[in-house]
N, CA, C and O atoms as a CHARMM CRD file, in Angstrom:
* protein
*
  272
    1    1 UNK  N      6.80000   7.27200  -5.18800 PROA 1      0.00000
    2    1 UNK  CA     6.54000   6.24500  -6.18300 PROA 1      0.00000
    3    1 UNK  C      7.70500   5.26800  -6.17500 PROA 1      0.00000
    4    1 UNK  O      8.83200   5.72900  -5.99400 PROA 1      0.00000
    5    2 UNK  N      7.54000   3.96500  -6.35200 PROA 2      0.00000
    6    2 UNK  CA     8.66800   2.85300  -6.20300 PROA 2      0.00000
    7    2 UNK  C      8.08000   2.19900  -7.82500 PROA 2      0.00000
    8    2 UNK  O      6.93200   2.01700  -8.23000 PROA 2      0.00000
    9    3 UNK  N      9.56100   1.93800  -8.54700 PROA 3      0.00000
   10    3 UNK  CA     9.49600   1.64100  -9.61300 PROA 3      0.00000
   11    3 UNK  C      9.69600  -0.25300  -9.49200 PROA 3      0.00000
   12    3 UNK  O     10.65700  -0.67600  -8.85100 PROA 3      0.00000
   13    4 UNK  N      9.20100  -0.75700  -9.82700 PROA 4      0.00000
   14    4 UNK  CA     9.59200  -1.92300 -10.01800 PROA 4      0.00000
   15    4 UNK  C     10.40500  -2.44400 -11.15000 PROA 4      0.00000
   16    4 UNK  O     11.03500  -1.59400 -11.77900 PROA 4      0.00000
   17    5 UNK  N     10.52200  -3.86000 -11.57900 PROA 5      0.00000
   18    5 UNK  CA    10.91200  -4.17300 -12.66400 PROA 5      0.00000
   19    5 UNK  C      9.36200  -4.34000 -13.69800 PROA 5      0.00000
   20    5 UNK  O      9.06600  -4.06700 -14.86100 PROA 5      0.00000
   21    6 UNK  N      8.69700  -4.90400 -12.58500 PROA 6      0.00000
   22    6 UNK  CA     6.84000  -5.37500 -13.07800 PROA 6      0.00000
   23    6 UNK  C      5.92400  -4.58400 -12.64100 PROA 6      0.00000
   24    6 UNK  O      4.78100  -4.78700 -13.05100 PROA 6      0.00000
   25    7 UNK  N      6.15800  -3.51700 -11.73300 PROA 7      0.00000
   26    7 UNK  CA     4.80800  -2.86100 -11.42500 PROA 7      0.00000
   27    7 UNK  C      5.68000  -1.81100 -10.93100 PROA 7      0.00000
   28    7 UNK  O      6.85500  -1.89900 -10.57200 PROA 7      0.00000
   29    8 UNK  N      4.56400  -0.35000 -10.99200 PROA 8      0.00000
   30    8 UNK  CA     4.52700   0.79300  -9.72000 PROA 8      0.00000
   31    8 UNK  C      3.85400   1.16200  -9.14500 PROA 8      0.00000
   32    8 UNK  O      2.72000   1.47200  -9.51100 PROA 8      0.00000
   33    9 UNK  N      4.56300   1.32800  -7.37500 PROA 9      0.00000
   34    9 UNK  CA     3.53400   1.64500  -6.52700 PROA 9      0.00000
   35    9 UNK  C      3.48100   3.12200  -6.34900 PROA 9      0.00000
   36    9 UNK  O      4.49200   3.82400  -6.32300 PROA 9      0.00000
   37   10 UNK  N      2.49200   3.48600  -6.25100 PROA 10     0.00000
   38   10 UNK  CA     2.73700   4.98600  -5.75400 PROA 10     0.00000
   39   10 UNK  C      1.51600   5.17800  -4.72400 PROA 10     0.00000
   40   10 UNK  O      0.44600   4.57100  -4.77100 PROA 10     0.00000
   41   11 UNK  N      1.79800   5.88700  -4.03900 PROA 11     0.00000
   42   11 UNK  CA     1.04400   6.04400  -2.60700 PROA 11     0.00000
   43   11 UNK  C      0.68000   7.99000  -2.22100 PROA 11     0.00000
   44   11 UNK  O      1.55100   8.83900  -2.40800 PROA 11     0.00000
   45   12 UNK  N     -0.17600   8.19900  -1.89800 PROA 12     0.00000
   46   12 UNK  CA    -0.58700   9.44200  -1.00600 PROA 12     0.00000
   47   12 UNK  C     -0.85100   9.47300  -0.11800 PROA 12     0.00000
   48   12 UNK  O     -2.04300   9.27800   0.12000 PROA 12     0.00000
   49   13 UNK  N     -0.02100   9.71200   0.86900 PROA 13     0.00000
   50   13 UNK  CA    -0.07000   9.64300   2.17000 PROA 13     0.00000
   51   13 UNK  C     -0.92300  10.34300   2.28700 PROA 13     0.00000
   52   13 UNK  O     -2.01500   9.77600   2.32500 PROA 13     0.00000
   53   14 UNK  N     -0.94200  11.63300   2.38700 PROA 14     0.00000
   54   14 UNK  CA    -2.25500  12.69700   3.00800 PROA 14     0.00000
   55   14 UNK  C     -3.64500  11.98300   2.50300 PROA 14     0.00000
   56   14 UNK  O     -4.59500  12.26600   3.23200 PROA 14     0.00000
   57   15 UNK  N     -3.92000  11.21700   1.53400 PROA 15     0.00000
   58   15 UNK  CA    -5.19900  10.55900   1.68800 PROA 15     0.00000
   59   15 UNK  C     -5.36500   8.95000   2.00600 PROA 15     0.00000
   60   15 UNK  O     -6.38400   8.26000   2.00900 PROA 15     0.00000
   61   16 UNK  N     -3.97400   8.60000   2.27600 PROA 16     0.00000
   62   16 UNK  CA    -3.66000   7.24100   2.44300 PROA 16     0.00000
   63   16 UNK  C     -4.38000   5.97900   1.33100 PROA 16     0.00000
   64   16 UNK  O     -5.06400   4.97300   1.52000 PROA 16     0.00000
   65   17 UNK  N     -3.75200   6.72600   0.00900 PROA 17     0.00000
   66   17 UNK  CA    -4.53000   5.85100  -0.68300 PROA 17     0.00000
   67   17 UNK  C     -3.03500   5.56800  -1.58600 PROA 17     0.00000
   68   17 UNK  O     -2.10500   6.37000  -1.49800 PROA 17     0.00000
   69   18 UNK  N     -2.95200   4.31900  -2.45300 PROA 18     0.00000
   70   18 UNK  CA    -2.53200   3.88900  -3.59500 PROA 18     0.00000
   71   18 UNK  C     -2.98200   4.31400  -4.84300 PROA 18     0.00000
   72   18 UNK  O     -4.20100   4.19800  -4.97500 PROA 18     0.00000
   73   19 UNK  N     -2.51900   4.66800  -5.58300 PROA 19     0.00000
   74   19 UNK  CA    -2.69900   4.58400  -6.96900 PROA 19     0.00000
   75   19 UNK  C     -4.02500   2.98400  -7.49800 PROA 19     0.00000
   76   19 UNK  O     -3.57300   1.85000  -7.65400 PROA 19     0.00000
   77   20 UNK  N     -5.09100   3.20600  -7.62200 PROA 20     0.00000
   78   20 UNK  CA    -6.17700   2.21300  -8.20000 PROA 20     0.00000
   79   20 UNK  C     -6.99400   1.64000  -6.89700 PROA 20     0.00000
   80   20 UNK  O     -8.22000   1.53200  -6.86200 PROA 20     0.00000
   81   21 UNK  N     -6.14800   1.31300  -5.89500 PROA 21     0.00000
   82   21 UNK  CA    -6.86800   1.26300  -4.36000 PROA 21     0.00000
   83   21 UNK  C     -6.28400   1.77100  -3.32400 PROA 21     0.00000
   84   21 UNK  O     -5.54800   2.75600  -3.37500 PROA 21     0.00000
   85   22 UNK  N     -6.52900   1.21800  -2.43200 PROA 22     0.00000
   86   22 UNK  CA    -6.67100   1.83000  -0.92900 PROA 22     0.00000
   87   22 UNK  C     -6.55300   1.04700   0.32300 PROA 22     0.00000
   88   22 UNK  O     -7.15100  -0.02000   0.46100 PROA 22     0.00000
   89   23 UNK  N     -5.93200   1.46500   1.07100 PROA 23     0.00000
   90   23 UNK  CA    -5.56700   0.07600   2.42200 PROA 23     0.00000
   91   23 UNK  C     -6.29800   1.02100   3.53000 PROA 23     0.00000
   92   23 UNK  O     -6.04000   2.21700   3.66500 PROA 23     0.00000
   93   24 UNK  N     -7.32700   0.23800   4.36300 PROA 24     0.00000
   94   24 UNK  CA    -8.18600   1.22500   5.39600 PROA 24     0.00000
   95   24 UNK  C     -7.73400   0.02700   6.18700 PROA 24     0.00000
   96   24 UNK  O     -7.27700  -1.02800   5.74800 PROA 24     0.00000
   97   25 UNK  N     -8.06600   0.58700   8.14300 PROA 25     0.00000
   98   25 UNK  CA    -7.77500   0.06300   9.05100 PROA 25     0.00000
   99   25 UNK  C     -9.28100  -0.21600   9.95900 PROA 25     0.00000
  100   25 UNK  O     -9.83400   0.71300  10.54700 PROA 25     0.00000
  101   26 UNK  N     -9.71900  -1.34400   9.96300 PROA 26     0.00000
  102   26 UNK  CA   -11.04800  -1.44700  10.42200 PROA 26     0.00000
  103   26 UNK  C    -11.24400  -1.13600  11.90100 PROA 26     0.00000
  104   26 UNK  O    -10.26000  -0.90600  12.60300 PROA 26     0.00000
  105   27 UNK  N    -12.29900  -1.12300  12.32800 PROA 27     0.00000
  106   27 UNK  CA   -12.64600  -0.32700  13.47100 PROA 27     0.00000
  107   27 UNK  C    -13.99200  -1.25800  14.20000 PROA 27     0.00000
  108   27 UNK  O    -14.56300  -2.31800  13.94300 PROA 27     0.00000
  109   28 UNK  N    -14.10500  -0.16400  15.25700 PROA 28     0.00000
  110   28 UNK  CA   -14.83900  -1.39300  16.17500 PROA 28     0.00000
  111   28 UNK  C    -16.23800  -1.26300  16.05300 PROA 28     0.00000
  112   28 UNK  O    -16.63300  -0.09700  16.04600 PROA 28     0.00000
  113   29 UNK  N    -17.21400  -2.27000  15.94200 PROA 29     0.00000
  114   29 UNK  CA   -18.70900  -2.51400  16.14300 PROA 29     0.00000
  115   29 UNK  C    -19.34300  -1.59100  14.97700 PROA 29     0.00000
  116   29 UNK  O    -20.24800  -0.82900  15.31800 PROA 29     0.00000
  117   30 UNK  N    -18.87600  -1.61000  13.44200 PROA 30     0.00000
  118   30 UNK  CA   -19.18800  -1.67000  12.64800 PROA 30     0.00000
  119   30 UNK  C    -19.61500  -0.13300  12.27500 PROA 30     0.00000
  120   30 UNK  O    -20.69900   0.23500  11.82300 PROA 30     0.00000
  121   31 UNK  N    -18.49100   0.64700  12.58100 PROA 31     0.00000
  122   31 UNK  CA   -18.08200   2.06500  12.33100 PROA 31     0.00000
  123   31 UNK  C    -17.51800   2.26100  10.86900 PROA 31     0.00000
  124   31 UNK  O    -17.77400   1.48200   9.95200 PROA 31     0.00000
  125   32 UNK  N    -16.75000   3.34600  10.75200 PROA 32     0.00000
  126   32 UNK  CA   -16.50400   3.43500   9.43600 PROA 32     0.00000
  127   32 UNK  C    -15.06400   3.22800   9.64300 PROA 32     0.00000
  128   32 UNK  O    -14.45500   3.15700  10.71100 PROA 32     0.00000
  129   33 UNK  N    -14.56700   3.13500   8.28700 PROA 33     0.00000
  130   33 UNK  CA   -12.62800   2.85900   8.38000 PROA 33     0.00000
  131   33 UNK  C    -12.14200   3.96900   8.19500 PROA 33     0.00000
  132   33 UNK  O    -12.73500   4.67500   7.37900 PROA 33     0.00000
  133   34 UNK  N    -10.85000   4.56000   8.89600 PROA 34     0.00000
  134   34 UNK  CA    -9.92400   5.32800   8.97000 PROA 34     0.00000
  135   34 UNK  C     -8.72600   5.28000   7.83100 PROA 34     0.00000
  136   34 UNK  O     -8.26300   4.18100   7.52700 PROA 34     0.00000
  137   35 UNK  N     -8.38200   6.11400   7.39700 PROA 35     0.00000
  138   35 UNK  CA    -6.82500   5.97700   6.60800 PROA 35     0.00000
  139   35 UNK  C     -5.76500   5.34000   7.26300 PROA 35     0.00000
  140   35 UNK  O     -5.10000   5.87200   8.15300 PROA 35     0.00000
  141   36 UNK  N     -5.56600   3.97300   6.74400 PROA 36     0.00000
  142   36 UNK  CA    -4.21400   3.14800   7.62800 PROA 36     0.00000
  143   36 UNK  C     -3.38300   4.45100   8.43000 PROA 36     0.00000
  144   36 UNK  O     -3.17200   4.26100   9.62700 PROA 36     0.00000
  145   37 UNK  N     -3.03100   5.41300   7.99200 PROA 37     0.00000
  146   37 UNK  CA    -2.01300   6.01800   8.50400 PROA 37     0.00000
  147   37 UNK  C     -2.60700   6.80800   9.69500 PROA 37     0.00000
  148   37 UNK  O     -1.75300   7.04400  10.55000 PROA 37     0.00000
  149   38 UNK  N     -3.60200   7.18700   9.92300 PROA 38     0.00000
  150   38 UNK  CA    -4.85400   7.70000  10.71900 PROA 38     0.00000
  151   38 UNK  C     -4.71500   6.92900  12.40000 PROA 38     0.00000
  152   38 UNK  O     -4.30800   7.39800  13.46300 PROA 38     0.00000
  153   39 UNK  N     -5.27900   5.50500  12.01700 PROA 39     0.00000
  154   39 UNK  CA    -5.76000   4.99700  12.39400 PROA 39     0.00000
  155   39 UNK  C     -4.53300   4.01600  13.14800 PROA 39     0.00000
  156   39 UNK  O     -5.08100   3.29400  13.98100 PROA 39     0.00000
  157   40 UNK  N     -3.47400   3.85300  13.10900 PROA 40     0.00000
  158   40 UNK  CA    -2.28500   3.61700  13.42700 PROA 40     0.00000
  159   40 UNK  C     -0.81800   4.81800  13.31100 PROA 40     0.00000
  160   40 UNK  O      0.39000   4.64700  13.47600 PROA 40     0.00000
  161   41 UNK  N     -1.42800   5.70700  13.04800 PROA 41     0.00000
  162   41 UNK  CA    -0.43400   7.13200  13.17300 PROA 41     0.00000
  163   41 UNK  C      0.81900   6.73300  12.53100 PROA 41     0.00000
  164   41 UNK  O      1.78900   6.68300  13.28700 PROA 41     0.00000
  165   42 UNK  N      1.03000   6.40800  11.18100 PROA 42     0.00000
  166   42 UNK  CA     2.05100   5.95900  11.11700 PROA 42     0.00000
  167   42 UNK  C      3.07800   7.28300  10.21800 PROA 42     0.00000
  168   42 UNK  O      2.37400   8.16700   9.72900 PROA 42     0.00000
  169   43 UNK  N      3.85800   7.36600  10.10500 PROA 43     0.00000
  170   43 UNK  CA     4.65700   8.51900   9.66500 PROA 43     0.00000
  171   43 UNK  C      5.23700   8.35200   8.02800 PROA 43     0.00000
  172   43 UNK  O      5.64800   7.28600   7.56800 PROA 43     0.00000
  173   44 UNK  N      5.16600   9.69600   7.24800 PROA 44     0.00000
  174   44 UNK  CA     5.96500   9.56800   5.82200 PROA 44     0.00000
  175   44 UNK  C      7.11300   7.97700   5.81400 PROA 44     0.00000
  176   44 UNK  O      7.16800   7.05800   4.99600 PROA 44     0.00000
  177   45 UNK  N      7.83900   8.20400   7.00300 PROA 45     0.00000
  178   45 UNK  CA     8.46400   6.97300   5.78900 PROA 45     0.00000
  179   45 UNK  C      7.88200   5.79000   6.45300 PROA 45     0.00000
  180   45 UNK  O      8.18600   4.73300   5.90100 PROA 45     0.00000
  181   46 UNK  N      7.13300   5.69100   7.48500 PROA 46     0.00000
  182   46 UNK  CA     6.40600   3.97500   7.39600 PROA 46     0.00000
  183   46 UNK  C      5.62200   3.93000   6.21900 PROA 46     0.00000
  184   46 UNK  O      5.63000   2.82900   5.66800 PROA 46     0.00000
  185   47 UNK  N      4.82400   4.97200   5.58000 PROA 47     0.00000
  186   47 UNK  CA     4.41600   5.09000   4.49600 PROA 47     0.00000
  187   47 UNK  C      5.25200   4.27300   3.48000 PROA 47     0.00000
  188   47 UNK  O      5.06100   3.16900   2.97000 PROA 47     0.00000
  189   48 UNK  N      6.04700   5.00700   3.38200 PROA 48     0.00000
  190   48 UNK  CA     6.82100   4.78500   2.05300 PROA 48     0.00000
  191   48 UNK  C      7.59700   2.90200   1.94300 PROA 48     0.00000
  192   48 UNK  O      7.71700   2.10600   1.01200 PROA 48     0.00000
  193   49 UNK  N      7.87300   2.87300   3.07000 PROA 49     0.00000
  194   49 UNK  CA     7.99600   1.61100   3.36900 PROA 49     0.00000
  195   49 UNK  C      7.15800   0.21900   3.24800 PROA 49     0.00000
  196   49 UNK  O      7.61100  -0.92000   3.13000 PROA 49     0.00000
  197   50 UNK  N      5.76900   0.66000   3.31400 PROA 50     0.00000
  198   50 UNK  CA     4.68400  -0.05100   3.20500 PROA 50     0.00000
  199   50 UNK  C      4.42400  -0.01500   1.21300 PROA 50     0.00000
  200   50 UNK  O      3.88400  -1.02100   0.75400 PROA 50     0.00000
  201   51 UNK  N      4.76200   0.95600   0.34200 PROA 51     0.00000
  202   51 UNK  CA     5.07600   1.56100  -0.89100 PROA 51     0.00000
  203   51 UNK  C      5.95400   0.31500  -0.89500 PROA 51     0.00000
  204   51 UNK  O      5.43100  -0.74700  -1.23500 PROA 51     0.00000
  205   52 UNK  N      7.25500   0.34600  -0.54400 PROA 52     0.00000
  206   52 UNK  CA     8.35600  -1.20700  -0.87400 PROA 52     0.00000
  207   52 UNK  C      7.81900  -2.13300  -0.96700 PROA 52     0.00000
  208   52 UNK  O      7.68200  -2.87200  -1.94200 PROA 52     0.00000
  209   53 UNK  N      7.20900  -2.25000   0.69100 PROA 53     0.00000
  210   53 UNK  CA     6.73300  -4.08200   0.22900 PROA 53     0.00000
  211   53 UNK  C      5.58000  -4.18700  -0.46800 PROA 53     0.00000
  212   53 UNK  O      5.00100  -5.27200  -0.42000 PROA 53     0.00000
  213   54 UNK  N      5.07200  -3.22500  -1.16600 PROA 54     0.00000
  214   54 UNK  CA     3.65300  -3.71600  -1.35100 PROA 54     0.00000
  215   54 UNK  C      4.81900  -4.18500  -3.02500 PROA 54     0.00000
  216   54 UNK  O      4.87000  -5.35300  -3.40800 PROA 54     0.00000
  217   55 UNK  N      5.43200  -3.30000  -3.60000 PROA 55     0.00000
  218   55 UNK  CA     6.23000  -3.06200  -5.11800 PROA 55     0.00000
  219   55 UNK  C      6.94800  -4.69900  -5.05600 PROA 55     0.00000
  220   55 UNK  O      6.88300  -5.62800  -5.86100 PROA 55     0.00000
  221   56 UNK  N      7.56500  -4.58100  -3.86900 PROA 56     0.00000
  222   56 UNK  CA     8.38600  -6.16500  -4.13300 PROA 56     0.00000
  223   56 UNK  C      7.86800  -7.28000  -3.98200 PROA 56     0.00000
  224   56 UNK  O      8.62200  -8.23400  -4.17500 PROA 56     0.00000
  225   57 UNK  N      5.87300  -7.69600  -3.43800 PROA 57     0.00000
  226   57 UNK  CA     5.55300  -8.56700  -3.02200 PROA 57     0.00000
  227   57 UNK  C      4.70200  -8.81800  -4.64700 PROA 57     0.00000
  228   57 UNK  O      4.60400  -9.89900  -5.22700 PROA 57     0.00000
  229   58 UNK  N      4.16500  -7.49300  -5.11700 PROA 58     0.00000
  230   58 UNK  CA     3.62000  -7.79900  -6.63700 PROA 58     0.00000
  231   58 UNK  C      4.57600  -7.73900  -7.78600 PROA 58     0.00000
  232   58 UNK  O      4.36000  -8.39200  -8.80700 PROA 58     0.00000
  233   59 UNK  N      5.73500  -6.89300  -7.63400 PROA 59     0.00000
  234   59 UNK  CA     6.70100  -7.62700  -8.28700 PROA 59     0.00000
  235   59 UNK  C      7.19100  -9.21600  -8.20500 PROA 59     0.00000
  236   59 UNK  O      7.55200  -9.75200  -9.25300 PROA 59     0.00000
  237   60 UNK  N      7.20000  -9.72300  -7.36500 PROA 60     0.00000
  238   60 UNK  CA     7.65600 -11.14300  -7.24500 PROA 60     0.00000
  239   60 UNK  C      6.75200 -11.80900  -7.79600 PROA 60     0.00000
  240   60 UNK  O      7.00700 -12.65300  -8.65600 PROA 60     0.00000
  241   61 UNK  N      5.19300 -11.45500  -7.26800 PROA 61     0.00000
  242   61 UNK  CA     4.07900 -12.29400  -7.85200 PROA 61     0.00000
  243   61 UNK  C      4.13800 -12.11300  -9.29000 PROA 61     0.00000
  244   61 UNK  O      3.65400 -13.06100  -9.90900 PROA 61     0.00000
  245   62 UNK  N      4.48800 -11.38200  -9.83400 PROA 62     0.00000
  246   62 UNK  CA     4.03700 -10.87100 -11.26600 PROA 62     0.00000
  247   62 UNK  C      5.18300 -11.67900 -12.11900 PROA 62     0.00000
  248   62 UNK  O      4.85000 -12.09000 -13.23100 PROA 62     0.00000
  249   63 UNK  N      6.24500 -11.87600 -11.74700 PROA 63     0.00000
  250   63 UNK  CA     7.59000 -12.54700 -11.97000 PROA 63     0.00000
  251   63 UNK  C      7.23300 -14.33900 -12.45700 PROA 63     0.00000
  252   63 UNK  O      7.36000 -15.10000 -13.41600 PROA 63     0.00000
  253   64 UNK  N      6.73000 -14.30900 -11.07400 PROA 64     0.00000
  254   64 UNK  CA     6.46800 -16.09100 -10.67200 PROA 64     0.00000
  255   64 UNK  C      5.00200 -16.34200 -11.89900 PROA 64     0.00000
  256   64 UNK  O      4.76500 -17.43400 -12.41500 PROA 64     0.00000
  257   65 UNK  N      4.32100 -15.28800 -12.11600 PROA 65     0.00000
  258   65 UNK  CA     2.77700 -15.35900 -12.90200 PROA 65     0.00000
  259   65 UNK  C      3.50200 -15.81000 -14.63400 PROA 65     0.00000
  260   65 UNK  O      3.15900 -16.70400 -15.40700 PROA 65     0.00000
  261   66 UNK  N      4.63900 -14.71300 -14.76100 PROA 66     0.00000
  262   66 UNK  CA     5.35400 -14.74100 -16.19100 PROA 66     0.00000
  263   66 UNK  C      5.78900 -16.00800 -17.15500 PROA 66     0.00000
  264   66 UNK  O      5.83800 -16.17700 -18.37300 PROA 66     0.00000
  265   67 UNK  N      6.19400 -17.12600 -15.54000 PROA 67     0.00000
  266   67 UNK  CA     6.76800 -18.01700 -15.67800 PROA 67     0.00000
  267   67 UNK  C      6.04300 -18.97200 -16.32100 PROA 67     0.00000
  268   67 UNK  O      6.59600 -19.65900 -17.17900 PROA 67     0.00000
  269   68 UNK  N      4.31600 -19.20700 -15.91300 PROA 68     0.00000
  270   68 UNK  CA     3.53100 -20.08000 -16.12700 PROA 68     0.00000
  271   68 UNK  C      3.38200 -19.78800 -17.75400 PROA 68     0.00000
  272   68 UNK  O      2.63300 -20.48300 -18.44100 PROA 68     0.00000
């Protein structure tokens, strides 16, 4: 889980899902989608890493939203 100042992300790798949604990796000629991590083999901490930027890109947005 990554705490923000404006949001938290938290992630499950073993089902490759987020907390409220889900990031899938599309596939060819209209198959079904794989778990990003599946489907690009990516490891605990690319996971967790992908957890950062997702925390600092809706933190920022959420920042810049405050302002208006």
């Amino acid at each position: 889980m990554i705490e923000a100042k404006h949001c938290t992300v938290q992630a499950n790798f073993d089902s490759g899902s987020f907390q409220n949604f889900g990031i899938t990796a599309p596939l060819h000629n209209h198959q079904y989608q794989n778990s990003i991590q599946s489907e690009y083999n990516l490891s605990f901490k690319d996971f967790q890493v992908l957890e950062i930027m997702i925390a600092e890109v809706v933190n920022k947005y959420l920042k810049e939203f405050n302002k208006k």
